[in-house]
Steps between C-alpha positions, in 0.01 A plus 500: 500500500848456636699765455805339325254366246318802404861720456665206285159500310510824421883495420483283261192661360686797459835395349669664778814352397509651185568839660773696634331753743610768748328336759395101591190350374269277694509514865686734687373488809371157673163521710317208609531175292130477364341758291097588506437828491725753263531823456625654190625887404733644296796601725545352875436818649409568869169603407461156315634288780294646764194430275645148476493470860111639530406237277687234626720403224739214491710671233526760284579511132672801345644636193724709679654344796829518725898495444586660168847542377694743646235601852653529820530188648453560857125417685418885587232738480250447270608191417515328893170635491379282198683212568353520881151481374541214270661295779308591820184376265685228363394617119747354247573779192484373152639744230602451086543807328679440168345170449138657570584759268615264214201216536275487153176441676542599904757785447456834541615605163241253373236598739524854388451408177169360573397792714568721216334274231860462311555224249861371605747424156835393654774577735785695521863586664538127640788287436546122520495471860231726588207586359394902317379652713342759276155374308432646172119522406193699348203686587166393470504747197772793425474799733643847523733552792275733725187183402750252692639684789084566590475134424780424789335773741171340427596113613799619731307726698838739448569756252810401348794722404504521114773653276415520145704366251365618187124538356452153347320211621542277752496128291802315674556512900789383739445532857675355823299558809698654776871716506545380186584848318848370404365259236374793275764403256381159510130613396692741194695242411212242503356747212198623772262840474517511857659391836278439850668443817434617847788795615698739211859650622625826309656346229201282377295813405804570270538227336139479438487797341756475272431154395144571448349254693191600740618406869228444775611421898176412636650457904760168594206394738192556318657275213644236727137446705385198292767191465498446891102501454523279236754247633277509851216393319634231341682364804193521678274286280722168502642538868167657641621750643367806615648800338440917483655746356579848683556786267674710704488850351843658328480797267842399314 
């Protein structure tokens, strides 16, 4: 698969222009111009890249890539480092992160959903140009709040933080995988029981409280690891590609 072909693919599958992101979507760093082997993960860490390497990847497809908003822009330390690998190997980096996030079948909002055995209801906290990113949706059946945070250790593999919000039932769920704590108001707005996301700050434990609603941060990474494995797997059916995904281990 030529390179050009498979990122314009998968930008338009996407929506990427829909978005307004801190950071660019699609490729960010060009490798060699055809694409067989691929190696997905969630962020473009070392660890990742020199995994990429060992199994001779042609790219690598991330939620979490390079050059956000606001970084230093200068080619130093840790970053010369990652940038070196990619090019001495020639390995092109892919990365979408609100657009994989946002996707109703491949995104890892959706994807969570499934590993969780949620019915999704609707959306939330988007606007004409882009998309909610909050989903709204139900259990398999109501459950109390300590029944759904063993639920999310159970599937995770993580024991999530929980912060009750009062004794009722769980019946009507927002989440956003990821650092997503700042849409809380979003899910009490959107009339939920509970918000799931991946990190808290101090205030969300707060406002949770006092609003009532239960509040689960089940870790930014062990939220975020299925929309790259998705997305892989459906690029690699059509364009026959090879494709793996490295979980590299992160306890937030």
């Amino acid at each position: 698969m030529q390179l050009r072909e498979l990122v314009a693919y998968t930008d338009r599958l996407l929506a990427v222009e829909n978005f307004s992101d801190y950071c660019p979507n699609g490729l960010q760093v060009e490798g060699r111009s055809e694409v067989r082997t691929l190696v997905g993960g969630v962020t473009a860490c070392q660890s990742l890249l020199d995994a990429a390497v060992k199994l001779g990847a042609d790219a690598v497809l991330v939620h979490h890539g390079y050059f956000w908003k606001g970084e230093n822009p200068r080619i130093i330390g840790m970053k010369q480092r990652r940038l070196a690998t990619l090019l001495r190997h020639e390995i092109s980096l892919i990365a979408y992160h609100l657009p994989l996030d946002a996707h109703p079948e491949l995104g890892n909002n959706a994807q969570l959903a499934r590993v969780l055995g949620l019915t999704i209801t609707g959306t939330a906290g988007g606007n004409n140009r882009t998309p909610g990113l909050v989903l709204l949706g139900e259990p398999a059946q109501p459950m109390s709040g300590d029944a759904f945070a063993a639920h999310l250790a159970a599937r995770l593999g993580r024991e999530p933080l929980y912060v009750p919000g009062n004794d009722a039932p769980i019946r009507r769920l927002a989440w956003c995988t990821g650092g997503a704590q700042s849409y809380i108001e979003i899910a009490l707005n959107a009339g939920a029981d509970a918000f799931l996301t991946g990190e808290a700050s101090e205030q969300t434990v707060h406002i949770a409280r006092e609003n009532g609603l239960h509040f689960f941060a089940a870790g930014h990474h062990a939220t975020e690891r299925y929309g790259i494995q998705a997305l892989g797997a459906h690029l690699a059916g059509p364009f026959a590609l090879n494709f793996t995904f490295v979980d590299i281990d992160n306890p937030v």
